[in-house]
C-alpha positions as CSV (number, residue, x, y, z in Angstrom):
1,X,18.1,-28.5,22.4
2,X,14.4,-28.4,23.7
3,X,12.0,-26.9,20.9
4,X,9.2,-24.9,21.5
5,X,6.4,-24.3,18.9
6,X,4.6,-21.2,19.4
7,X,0.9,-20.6,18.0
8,X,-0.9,-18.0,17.4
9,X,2.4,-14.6,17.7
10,X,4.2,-13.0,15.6
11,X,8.0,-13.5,15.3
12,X,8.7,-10.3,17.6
13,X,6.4,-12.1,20.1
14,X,7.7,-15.6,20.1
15,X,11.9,-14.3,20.4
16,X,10.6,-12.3,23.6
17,X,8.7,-15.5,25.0
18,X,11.6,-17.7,24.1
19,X,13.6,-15.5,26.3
20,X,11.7,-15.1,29.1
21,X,11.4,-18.9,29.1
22,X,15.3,-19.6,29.2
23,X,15.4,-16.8,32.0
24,X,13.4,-18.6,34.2
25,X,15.0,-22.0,33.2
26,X,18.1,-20.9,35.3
27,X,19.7,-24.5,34.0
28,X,23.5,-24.5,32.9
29,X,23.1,-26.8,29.3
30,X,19.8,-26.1,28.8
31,X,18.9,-24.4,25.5
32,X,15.7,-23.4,24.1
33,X,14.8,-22.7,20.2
34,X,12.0,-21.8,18.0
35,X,10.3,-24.7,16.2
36,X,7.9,-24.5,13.5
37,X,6.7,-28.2,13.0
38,X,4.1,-29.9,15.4
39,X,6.3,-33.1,14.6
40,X,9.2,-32.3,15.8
41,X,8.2,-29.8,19.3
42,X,8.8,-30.6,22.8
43,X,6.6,-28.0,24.3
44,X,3.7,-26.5,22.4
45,X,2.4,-22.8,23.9
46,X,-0.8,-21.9,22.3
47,X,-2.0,-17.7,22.6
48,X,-5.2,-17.6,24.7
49,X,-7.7,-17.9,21.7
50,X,-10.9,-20.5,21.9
51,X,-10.5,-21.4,18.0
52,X,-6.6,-22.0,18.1
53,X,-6.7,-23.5,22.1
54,X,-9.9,-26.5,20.7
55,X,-7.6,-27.3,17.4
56,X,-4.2,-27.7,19.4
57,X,-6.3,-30.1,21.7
58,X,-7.2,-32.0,19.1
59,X,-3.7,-32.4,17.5
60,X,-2.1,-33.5,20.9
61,X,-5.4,-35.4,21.9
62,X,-3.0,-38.9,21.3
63,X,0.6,-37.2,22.3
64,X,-0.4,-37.3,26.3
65,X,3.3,-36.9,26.5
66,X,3.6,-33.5,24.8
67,X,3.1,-30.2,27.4
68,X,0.8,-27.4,25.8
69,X,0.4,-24.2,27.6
70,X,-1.7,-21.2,27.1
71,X,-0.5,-17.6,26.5
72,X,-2.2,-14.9,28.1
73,X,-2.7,-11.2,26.4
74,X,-1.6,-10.5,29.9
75,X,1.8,-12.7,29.8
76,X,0.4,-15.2,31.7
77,X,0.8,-18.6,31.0
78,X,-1.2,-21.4,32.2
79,X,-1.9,-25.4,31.7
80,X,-4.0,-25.7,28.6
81,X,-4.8,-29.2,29.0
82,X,-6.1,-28.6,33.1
83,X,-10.0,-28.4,33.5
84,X,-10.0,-25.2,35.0
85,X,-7.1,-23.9,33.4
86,X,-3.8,-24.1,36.1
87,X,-1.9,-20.7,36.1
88,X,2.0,-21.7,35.6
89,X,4.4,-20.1,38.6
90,X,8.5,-19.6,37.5
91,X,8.9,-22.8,39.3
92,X,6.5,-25.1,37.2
93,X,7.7,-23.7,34.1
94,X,11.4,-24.1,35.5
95,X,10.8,-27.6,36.3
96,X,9.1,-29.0,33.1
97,X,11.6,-26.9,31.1
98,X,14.4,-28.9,33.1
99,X,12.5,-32.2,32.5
100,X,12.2,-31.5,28.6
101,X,16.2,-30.7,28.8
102,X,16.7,-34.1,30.3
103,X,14.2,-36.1,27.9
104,X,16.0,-33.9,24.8
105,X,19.7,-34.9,25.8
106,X,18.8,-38.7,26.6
107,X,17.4,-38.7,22.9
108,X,19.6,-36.9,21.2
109,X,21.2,-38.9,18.4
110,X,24.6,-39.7,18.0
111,X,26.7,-37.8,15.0
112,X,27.1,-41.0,13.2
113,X,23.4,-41.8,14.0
114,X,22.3,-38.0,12.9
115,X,24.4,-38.0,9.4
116,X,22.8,-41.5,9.0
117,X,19.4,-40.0,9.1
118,X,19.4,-37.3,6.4
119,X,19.6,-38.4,3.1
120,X,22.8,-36.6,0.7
121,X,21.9,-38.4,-2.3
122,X,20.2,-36.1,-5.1
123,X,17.0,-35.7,-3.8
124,X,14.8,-36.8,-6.7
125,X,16.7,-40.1,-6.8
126,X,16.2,-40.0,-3.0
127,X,12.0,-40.0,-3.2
128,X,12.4,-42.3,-6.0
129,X,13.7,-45.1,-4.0
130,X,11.2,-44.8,-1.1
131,X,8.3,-44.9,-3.1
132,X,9.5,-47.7,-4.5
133,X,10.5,-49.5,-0.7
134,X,6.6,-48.0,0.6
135,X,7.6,-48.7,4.2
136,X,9.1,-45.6,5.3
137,X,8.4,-41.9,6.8
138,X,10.3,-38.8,6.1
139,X,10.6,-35.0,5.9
140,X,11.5,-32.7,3.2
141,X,13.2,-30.4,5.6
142,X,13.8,-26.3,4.6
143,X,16.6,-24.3,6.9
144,X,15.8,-26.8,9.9
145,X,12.6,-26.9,9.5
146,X,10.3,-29.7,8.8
147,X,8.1,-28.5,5.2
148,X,6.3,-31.7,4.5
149,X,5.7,-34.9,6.2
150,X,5.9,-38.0,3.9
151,X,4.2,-41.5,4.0
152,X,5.8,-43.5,1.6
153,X,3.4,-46.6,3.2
154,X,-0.2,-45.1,2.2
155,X,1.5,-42.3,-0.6
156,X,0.1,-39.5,1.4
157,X,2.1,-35.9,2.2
158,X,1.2,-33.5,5.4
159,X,1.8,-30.3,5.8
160,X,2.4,-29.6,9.8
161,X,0.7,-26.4,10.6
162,X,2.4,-23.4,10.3
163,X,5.1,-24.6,7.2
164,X,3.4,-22.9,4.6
165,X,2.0,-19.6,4.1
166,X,-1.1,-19.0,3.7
167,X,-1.2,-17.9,0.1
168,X,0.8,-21.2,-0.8
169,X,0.2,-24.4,-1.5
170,X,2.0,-27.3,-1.2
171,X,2.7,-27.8,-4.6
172,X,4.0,-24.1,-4.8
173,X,6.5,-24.4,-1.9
174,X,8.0,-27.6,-2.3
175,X,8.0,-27.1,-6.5
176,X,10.1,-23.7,-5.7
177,X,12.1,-24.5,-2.8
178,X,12.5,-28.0,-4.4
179,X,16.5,-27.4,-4.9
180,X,17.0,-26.3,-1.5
181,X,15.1,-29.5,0.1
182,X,16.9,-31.9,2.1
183,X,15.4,-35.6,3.1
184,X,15.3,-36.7,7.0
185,X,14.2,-40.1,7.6
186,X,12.1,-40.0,10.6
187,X,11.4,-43.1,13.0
188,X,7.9,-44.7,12.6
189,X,7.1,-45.3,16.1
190,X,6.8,-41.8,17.1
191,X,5.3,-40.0,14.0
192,X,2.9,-43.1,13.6
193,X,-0.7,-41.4,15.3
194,X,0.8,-37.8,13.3
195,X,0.0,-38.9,10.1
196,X,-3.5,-40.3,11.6
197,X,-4.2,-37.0,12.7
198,X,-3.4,-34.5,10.4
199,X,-4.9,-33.6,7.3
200,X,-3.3,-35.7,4.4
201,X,-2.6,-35.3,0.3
202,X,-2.8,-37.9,-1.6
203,X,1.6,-37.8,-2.8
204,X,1.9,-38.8,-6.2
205,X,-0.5,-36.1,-7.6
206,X,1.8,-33.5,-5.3
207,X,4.8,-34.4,-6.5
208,X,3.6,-34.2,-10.2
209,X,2.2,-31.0,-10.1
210,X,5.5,-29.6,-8.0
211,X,8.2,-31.3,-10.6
212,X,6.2,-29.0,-12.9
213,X,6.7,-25.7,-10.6
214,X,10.5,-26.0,-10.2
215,X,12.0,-23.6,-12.4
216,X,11.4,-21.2,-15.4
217,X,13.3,-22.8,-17.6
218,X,13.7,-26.8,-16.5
219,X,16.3,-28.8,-16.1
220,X,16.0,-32.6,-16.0
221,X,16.3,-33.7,-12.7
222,X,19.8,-35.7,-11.4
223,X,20.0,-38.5,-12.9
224,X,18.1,-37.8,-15.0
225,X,20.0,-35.7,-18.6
226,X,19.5,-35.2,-21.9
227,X,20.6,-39.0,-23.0
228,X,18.3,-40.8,-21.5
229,X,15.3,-42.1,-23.0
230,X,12.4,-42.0,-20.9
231,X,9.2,-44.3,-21.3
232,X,5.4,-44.3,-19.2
233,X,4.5,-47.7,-17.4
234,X,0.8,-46.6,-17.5
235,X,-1.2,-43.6,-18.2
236,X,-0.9,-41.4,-15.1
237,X,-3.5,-40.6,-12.3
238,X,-6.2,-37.9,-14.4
239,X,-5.8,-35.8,-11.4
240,X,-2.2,-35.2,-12.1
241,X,-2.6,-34.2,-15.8
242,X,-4.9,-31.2,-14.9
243,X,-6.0,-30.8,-18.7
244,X,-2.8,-30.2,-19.9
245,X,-3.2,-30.7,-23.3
246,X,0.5,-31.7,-24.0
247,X,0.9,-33.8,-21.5
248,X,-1.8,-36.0,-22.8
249,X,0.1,-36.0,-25.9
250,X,3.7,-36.7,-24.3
251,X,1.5,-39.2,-22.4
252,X,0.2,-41.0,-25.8
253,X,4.0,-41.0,-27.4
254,X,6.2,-42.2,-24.3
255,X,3.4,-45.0,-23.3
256,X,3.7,-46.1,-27.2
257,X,7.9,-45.6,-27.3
258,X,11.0,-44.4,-25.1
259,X,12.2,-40.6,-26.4
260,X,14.5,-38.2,-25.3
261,X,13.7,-34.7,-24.3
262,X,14.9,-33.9,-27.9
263,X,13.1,-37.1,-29.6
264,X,9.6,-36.2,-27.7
265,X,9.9,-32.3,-28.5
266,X,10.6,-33.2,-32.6
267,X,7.6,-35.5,-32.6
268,X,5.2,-33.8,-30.9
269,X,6.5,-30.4,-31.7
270,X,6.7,-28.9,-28.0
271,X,8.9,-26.9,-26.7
272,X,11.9,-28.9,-24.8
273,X,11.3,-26.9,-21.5
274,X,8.1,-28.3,-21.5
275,X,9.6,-31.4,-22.5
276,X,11.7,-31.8,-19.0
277,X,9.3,-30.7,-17.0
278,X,7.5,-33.5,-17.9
279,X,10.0,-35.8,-17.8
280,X,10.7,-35.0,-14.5
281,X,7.1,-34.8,-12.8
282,X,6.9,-38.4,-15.2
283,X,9.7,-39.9,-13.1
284,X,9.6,-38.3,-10.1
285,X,6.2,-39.6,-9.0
286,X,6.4,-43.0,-10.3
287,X,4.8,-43.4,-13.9
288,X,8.6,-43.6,-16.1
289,X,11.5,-45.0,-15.6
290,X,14.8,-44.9,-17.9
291,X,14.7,-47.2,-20.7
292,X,17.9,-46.8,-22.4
293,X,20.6,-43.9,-22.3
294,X,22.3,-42.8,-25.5
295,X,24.6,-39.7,-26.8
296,X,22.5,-36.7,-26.9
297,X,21.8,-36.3,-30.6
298,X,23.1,-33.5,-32.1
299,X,20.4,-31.0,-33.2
300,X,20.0,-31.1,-37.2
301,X,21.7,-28.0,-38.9
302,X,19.8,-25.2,-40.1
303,X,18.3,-24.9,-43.1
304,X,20.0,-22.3,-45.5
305,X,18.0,-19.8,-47.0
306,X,17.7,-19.7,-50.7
307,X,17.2,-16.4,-52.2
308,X,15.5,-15.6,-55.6
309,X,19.4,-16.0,-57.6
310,X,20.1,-19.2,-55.7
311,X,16.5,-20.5,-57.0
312,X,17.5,-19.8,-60.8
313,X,20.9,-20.8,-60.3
314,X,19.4,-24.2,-59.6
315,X,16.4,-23.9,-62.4
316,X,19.0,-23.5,-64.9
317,X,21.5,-25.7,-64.2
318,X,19.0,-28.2,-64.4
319,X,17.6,-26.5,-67.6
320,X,21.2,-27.3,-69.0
321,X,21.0,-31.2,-67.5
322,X,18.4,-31.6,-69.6
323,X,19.8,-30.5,-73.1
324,X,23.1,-31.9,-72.1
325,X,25.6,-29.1,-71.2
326,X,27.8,-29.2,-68.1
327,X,26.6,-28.1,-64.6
């Protein structure tokens, strides 16, 4: 499969391009599909604009390797990185589209090599490990698609241009899509100048602020459950805290003792939602770790209401106690 990142059209746009280009490829085997990640594209086609043409130069300014065309308002395309610009005949674009094929099938991974390289383990337990190994790159990948870029060596996060929309951030998209998420590991040698390039977050705040975005009404996060008593190694980055006011408190409690999700919410007197989500951004970036797991306590039963009647009942009896009839 040869992938082609399009910048700059619309979906309508990039189909009919995409099928243009595997008409002229006249190559039996050869398949073309849409890619959204700069990471993971074997041919980048850029629409003829002088903002979007100067940053595509600079992203593939250290990936000599990687083929970027331009595309005309006229259809045209031509070689972005030529000084003039070289107009593309069918047979140029039919022979780097059979070169790409050939590259693409020589590294295509084997099936025991590709299930190796995406993580099935729950995926909180998943970025838990490689934060604690700091030597490794991955992807939080979405329906195929590469969302965020991960460096567990220098705890920074990139988002490759064009995963998010533009009215998201980060946080927002991987904190709602975080159930969906799937973890590729990627191999070091190639995405090594990508994560020089790119913008970069720093990761621990990110995945804080996300664990807190997951759901209405949290749930702790597998393996995390309702027996396990949770406990801060040290206060937390500021940055991740935002001025939450409870979270300084849960913050003050769990670096004093371990609690449950029930234990923290009876001693600080927050709600038990909160409660997880806390939990969870707590040990998904880093700052807890299980301390002990115990049966969930039962809650304590509620307190019956005592009407006027019941209150005399009781004032009398004891009036009797005390000039010694029965109760």
């Amino acid at each position: 499969m040869t992938k082609v990142l399009i910048m700059g059209s619309d979906l309508r746009g990039e189909l009919a391009l995409l099928q243009r280009l595997q008409a002229v490829a006249q190559t039996p085997g050869l398949s073309l599909s849409l890619c959204h990640d700069f990471a993971d594209c074997d041919l980048l086609v850029v629409r003829d604009d002088a903002s979007l043409r100067s940053a595509a130069q600079r992203i593939v300014a250290n990936h000599p390797w990687l083929p970027m065309w331009s595309l005309h308002a006229d259809g045209r395309l031509s070689d972005a990185l030529a000084e003039p610009q070289a107009p593309l005949d069918d047979h140029h674009i039919r022979t780097v589209l059979q070169r790409l094929h050939v590259i693409a099938r020589s590294h295509a991974p084997s099936s025991a090599n590709a299930a190796e390289s995406t993580v099935h383990e729950p995926l909180g337990l998943a970025l838990r490990k490689r934060l604690a190994s700091a030597d490794t790159v991955a992807a939080l990948t979405l329906d195929g698609r590469d969302l965020l870029l991960l460096d567990f060596r220098r705890l920074l996060a990139i988002t490759p241009p064009g995963a998010t929309g533009p009215d998201d951030t980060p946080a927002q998209v991987l904190g709602r899509e975080f159930a969906r998420l799937s973890l590729r590991t990627l191999p070091p040698a190639r995405y090594s100048t990508l994560f020089v390039d790119l913008p970069s977050l720093p990761m621990i705040p990110l995945l804080w602020q996300a664990a807190l975005r997951m759901a209405v009404v949290p749930e702790l996060l597998p393996p995390l459950h309702e027996g396990c008593q949770l406990k801060l190694a040290r206060w937390p980055d500021f940055r991740v805290l935002a001025h939450r006011h409870d979270d300084f408190r849960l913050c003050s409690l769990l670096l004093r003792r371990a609690c449950t999700v029930l234990e923290a919410s009876h001693a600080l007197g927050v709600d038990p939602g909160a409660v997880r989500a806390f939990f969870n951004a707590a040990w998904l970036s880093g700052y807890a770790q299980v301390e002990a797991e115990s049966a969930v306590a039962p809650p304590p039963p509620p307190t019956r209401q005592r009407g006027p009647g019941a209150l005399l009942a009781s004032m009398w009896r004891g009036v009797r106690r005390a000039r010694g009839g029965s109760a």
